[in-house]
N, C-alpha and C positions, 0 to 999 in steps of 0.2 A: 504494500500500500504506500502509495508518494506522502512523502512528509516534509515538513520544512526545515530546516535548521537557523533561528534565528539570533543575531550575534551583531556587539557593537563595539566597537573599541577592541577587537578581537576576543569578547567574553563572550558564551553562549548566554541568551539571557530566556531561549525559550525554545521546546520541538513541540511543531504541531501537527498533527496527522492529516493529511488532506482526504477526507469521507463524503463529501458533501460531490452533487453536481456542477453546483457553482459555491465559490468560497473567497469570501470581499477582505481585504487589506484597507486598512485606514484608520484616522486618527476618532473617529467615530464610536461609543461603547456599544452599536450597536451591530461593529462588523464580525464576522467571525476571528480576525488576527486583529487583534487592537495594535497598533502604534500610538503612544503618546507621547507623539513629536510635532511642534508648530512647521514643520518642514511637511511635515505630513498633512496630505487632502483627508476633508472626513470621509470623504470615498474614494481612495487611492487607485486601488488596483482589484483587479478579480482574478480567478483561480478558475477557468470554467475545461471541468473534466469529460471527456467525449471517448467512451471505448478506455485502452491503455492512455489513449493519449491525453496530457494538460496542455492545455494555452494560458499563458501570462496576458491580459488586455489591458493597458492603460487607459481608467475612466477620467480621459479630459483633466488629469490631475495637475495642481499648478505648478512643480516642480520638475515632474517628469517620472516615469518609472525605467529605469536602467535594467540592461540584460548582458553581463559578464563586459559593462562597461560601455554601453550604447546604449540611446535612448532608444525605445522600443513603444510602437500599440499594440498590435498581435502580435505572438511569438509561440509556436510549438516550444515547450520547456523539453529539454533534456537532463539525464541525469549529472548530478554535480554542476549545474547552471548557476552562477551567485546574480540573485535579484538585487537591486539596489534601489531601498525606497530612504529618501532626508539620509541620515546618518547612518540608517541598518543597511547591514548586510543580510540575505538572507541565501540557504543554501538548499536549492532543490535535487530533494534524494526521491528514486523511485527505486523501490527496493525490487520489485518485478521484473526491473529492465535490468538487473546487476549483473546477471551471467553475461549477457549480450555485450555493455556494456566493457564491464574489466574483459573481457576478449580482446574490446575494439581499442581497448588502450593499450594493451600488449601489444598488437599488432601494428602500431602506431609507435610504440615505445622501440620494438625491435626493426621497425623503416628508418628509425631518426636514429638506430645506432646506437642505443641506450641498452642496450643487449646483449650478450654475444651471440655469432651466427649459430655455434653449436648451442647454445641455450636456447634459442626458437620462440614466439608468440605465447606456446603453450605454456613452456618451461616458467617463461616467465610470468604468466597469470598468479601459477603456483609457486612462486619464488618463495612469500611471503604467507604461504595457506595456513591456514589452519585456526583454531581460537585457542584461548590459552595465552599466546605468547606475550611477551613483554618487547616494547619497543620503544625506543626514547632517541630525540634529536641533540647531540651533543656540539656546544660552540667549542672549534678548535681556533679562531682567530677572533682577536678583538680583544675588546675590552673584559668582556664577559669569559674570554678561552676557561675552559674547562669544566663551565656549567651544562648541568641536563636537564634535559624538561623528556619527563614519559607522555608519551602519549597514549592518554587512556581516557581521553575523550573523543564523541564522534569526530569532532571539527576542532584542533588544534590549529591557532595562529603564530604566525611568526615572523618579526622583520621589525619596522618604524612604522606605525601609523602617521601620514602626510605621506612617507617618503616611499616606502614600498612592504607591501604585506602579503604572504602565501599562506596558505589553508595546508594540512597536510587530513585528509580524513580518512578515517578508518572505516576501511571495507570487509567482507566476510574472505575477501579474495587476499587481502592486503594492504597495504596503505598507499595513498596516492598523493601528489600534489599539484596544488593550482595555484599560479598566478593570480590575485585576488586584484589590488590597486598600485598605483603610485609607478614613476617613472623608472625608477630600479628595476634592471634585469634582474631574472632570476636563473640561474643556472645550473643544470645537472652533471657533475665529470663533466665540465667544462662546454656545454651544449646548452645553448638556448633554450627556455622553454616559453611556448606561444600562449596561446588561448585556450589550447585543450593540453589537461592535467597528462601527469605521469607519473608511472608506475615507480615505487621505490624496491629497491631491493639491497639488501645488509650492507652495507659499509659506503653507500653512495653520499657524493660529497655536494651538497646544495651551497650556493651561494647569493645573496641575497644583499643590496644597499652594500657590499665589502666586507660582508662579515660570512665565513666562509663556516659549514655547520654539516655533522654526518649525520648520517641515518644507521642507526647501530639494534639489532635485534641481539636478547639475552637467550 
């Protein structure tokens, strides 16, 4: 069932399940996802579900409804999408589409070379499988070198708010990451990462705003 993940300042501050046909965003207490932000429309955005598929519409809102950083009115959502309404970030999970999904970023991860050729699409899906495991982003450069943060939340954030921010979110497959905001490259073993997330796997070295961070499973 699609759900939201929503989150400010890099904090989660709320998950909401999406159940409904249609499901309204806004600063409104009378929508199904309140936002109570002056940036916020009292009737923002809708959520209107058709079959598997969601659409994002922006209802005429006065600021605009963002879609992984574009203004958008209709949008098919996909999974791991960040909405952007005022000051929220919001993170569209369908948990339905997950197998199809972590394939299609394996396959995508192993095009960009993020891979090796003997480890394959597959291999790499399941690099990271299983539940159980323990996993944390360790700072090897900076100010901060030597500190760790576990991730053991669905949507863990990381970087400078203004300057540049990445989601790392925990999947059934494994963990991924995404480019969230701000003009800072974000980069995997030294390879750009665009718009669409990628898959991590043990000891990969992200770099973010100059602060250079691994991805380390126990």
């Amino acid at each position: 069932m699609p759900k939201l993940i929503i989150f400010i300042d890099g904090v989660v501050i709320k998950e909401v399940q999406v159940t409904k046909d249609r499901t309204s965003l806004g600063r409104r207490p009378y929508n199904d996802v309140v936002i109570d932000n002056l940036a916020v429309s009292g009737e923002h955005a809708v959520l209107q579900m058709s079959g598997k598929e969601v659409y994002l519409e922006d209802l005429n809102s006065t600021n605009g409804t963002y879609l992984n950083g574009k203004a958008v009115k209709k949008q098919l959502l996909k999974n791991s999408d960040i909405i952007e309404i005022g000051k929220y970030k919001i993170t569209y999970v369908n948990e339905a589409a997950q197998a199809e999904f972590d394939k299609t970023v394996a396959n995508k991860a192993d095009a960009a070379g993020l891979v090796t050729p003997a480890a394959g699409a597959a291999s790499a899906a399941t690099a990271n499988a299983g539940t159980g495991f323990n996993a944390a982003i360790k700072v090897i450069s900076g100010a901060a070198a030597g500190r760790e943060v576990a991730l053991v939340k669905v949507v863990t954030t990381v970087g400078k708010p203004g300057v540049a921010v990445a989601a790392i979110t925990k999947r059934p497959q494994g963990f991924i990451v995404t480019h969230v905001e701000g003009a800072g490259k974000l980069t995997l073993n030294g390879a750009p990462i665009g718009t669409e997330p990628a898959l991590l796997k043990n000891g990969d070295v992200l770099e973010l705003a100059g602060t250079q961070m691994q991805f380390v499973q126990h």
